[in-house]
DRENKOLVO-699120 format. One record per residue (C-alpha): x, y, z; residue in one letter; residue number from 1. Coordinates in steps of 0.2 Angstrom, whole numbers, plus 5000, padded with zeros to 4 digits. Layout:
<sites>
px  py  pz  residuo  num
X  Y  Z  a  NUM;
...
</sites>
This chain:
<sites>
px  py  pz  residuo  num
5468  5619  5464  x  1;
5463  5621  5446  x  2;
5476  5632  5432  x  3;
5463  5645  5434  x  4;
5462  5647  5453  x  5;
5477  5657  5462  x  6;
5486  5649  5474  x  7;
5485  5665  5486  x  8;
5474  5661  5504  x  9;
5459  5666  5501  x  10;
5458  5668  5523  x  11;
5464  5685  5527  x  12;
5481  5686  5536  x  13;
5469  5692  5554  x  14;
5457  5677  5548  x  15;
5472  5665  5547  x  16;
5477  5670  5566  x  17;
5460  5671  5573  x  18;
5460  5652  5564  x  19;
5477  5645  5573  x  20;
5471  5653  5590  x  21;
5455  5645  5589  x  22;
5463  5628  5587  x  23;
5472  5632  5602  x  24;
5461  5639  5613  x  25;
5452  5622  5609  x  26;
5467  5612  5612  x  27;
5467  5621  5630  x  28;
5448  5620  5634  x  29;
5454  5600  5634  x  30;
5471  5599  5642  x  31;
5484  5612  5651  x  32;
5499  5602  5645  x  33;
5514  5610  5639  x  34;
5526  5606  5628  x  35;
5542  5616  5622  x  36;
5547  5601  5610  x  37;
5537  5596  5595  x  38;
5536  5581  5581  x  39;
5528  5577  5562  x  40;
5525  5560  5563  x  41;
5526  5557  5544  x  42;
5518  5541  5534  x  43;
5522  5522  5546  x  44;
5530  5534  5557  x  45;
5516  5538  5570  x  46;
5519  5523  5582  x  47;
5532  5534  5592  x  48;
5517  5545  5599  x  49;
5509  5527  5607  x  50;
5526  5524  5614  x  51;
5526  5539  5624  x  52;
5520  5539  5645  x  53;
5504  5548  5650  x  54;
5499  5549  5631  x  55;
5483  5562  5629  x  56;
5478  5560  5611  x  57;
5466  5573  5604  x  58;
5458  5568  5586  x  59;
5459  5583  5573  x  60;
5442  5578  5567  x  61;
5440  5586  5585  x  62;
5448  5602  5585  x  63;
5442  5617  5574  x  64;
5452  5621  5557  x  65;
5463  5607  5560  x  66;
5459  5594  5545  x  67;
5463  5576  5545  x  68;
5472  5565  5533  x  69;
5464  5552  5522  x  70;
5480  5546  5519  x  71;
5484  5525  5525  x  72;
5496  5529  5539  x  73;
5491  5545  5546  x  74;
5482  5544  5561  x  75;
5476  5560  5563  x  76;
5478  5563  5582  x  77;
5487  5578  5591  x  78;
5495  5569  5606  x  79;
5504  5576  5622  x  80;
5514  5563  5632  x  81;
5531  5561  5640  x  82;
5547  5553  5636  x  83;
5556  5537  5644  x  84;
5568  5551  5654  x  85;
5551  5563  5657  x  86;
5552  5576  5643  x  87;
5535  5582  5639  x  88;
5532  5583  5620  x  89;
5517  5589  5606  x  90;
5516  5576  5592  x  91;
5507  5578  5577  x  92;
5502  5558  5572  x  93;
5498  5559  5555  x  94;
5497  5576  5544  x  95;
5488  5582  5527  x  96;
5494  5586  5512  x  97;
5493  5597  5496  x  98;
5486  5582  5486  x  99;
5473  5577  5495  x  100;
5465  5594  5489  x  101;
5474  5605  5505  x  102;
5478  5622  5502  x  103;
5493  5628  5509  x  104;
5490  5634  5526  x  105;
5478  5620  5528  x  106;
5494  5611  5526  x  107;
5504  5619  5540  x  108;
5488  5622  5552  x  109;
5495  5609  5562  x  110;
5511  5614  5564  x  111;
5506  5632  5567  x  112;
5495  5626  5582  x  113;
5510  5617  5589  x  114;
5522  5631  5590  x  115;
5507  5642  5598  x  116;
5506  5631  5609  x  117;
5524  5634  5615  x  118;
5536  5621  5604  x  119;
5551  5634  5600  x  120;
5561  5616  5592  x  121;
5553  5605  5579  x  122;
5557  5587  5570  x  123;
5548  5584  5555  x  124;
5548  5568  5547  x  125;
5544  5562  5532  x  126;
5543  5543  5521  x  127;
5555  5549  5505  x  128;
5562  5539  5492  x  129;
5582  5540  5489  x  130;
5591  5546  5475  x  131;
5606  5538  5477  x  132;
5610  5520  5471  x  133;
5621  5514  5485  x  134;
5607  5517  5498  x  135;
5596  5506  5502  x  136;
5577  5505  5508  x  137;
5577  5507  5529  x  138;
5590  5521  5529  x  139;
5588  5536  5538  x  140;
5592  5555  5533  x  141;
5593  5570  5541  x  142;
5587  5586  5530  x  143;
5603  5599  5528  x  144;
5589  5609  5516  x  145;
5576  5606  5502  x  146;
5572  5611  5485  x  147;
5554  5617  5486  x  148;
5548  5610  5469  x  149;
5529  5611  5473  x  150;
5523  5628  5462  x  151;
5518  5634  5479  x  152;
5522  5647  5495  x  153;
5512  5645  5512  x  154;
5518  5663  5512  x  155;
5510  5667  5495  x  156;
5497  5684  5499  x  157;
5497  5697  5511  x  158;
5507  5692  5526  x  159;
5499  5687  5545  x  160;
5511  5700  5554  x  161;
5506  5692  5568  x  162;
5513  5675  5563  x  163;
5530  5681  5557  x  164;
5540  5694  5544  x  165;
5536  5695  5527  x  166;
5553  5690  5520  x  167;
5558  5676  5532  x  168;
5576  5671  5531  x  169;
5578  5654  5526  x  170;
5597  5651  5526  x  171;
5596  5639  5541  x  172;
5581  5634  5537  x  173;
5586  5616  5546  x  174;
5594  5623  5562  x  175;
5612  5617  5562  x  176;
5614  5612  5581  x  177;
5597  5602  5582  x  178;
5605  5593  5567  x  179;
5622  5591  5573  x  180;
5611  5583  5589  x  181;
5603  5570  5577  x  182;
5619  5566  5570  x  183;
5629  5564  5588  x  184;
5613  5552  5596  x  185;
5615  5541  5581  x  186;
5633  5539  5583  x  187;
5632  5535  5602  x  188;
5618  5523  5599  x  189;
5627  5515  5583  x  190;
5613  5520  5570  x  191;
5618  5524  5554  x  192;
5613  5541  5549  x  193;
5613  5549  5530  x  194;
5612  5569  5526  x  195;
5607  5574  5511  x  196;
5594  5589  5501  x  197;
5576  5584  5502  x  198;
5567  5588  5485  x  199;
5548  5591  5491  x  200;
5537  5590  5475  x  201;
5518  5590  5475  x  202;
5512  5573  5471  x  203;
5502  5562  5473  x  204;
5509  5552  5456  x  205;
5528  5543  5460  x  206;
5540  5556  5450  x  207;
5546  5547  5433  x  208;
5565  5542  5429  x  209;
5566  5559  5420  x  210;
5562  5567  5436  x  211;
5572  5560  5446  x  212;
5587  5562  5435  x  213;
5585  5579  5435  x  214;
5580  5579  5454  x  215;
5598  5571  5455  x  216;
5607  5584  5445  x  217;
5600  5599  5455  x  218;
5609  5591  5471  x  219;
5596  5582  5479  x  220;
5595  5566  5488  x  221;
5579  5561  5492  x  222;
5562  5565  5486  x  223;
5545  5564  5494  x  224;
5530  5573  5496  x  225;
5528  5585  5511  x  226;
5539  5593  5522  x  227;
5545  5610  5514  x  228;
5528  5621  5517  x  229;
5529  5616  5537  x  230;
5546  5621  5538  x  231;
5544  5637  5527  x  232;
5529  5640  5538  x  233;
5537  5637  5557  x  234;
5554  5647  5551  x  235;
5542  5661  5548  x  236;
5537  5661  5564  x  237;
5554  5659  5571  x  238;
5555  5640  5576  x  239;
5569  5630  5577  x  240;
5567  5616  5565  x  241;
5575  5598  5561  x  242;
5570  5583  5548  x  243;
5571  5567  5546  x  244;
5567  5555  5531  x  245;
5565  5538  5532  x  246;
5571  5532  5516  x  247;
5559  5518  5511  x  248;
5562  5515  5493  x  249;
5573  5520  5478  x  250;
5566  5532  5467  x  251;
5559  5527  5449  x  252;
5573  5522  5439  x  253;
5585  5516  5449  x  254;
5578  5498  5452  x  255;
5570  5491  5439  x  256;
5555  5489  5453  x  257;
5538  5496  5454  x  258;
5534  5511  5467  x  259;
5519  5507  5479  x  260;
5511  5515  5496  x  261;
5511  5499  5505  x  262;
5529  5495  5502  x  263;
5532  5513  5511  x  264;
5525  5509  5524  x  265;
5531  5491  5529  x  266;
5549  5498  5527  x  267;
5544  5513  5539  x  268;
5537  5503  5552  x  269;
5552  5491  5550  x  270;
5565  5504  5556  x  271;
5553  5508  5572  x  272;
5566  5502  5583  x  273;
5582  5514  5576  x  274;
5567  5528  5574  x  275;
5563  5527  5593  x  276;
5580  5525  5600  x  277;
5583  5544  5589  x  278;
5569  5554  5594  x  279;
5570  5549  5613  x  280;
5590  5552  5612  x  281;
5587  5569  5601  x  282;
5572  5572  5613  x  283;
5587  5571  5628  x  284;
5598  5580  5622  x  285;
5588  5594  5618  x  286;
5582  5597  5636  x  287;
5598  5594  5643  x  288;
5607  5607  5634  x  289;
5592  5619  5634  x  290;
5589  5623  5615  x  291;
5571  5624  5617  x  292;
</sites>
């Protein structure tokens, strides 16, 4: 988006809806599978969707509207498949964002489709870099809220009535009992689990030194690139949402090291084991205690 163009959809809040429902009437002309649990797998994070039973991967570049990463590390498949104890989920394996040239509610398309299509409780995660000097690369957060740092609204223009309200209430925007879940899984399977602010900036460029020391003073802990415009869009449509970032590197300026994508990724794909144990545990104790 250029300085001169407005960051206001320029699809129509009934085009909008007609564009979500034709994702999923797609997504059902291919599959009658159901989920009422849903997860973002964010960058390196993808391979819990292969671990799941009777996996049914359906490529975006398949699926009208739904647009497809470029991005190393997003695989760009919307997956249905069930969980070591049976529990059917929807996976998004990969998604898009604003700096790849994505508007807004291209951004959230995906996650708009999944709640459509029935998920009322939602992980997002994300790859974030940690503010705090005394974490380490490999830890793993849960989002108690974000700072949304981007410029932009997915809510920006006339508002899809169908979707949701016009002024959706985001004071839980990260649902407390979903989160209090996260935290009890990790401390019955002995993983260590941070909390902290997730500052969602627009990217792609690392932030600078200056950034982040302002980033620490407004409170937050960890930084990346995603995340904020799916949760603003699902609470508007009244979904239950929880996050997670894997932290995979200390932000600019607190090592004397330089930031790079690969590195991200290695240290995303090395905490797979602690990341699966979660999501299946969280998965669990969803069902079990019927929050969605």
């Amino acid at each position: 988006m250029s300085l001169h163009e407005s960051p206001v959809s320029p699809v129509s809040p009934a085009d909008l809806a007609a564009r979500v429902d034709a994702t999923v009437a797609a997504v059902r002309a291919r599959t009658s599978r159901t989920a009422r649990i849903g997860l973002v797998l964010g960058s390196g994070l993808g391979g819990f969707a292969d671990t799941l039973g009777s996996l049914e991967k359906l490529p975006y570049g398949e699926l009208p509207h739904l647009p497809s990463s470029a991005v190393v590390g997003h695989a760009g498949n919307l997956c249905f498949g069930t969980t070591a104890t049976g529990i059917e989920v929807v996976c998004m394996q990969g998604r898009v964002h604003g700096y790849e040239g994505h508007a807004p509610w291209e951004v959230v398309h995906g996650v708009r489709t999944m709640a459509k299509l029935g998920a009322q409780a939602i992980l997002v995660t994300n790859a974030a870099g940690g503010l705090d000097p005394a974490w380490s690369p490999g830890d793993l957060m849960v989002i108690t809220d974000h700072l949304n740092l981007t410029g932009l609204n997915v809510l920006t223009g006339p508002n899809a009535e169908g979707l949701g309200p016009r002024f959706p209430d985001m004071s839980d925007a990260y649902d407390p009992e979903l989160r209090a879940l996260l935290k009890d899984v990790a401390a019955s399977k002995g993983i260590s689990l941070r909390e902290g602010v997730y500052a969602g900036l627009s990217g792609p460029s690392y932030e600078t030194p200056a950034e982040i020391r302002m980033l620490r003073t407004l409170g937050a802990a960890a930084v990346g690139m995603s995340t904020v415009q799916e949760v603003i869009a699902l609470r508007h449509m009244h979904v239950r949402v929880a996050a997670l970032s894997c932290i995979t590197n200390l932000a600019a300026g607190i090592l004397p090291q330089k930031l790079n994508h690969t590195e991200v990724e290695e240290i995303a794909r090395l905490k797979r084991g602690d990341l699966l144990t979660l999501l299946e545990g969280w998965i669990g104790a969803i069902a079990e205690k019927g929050l969605a």
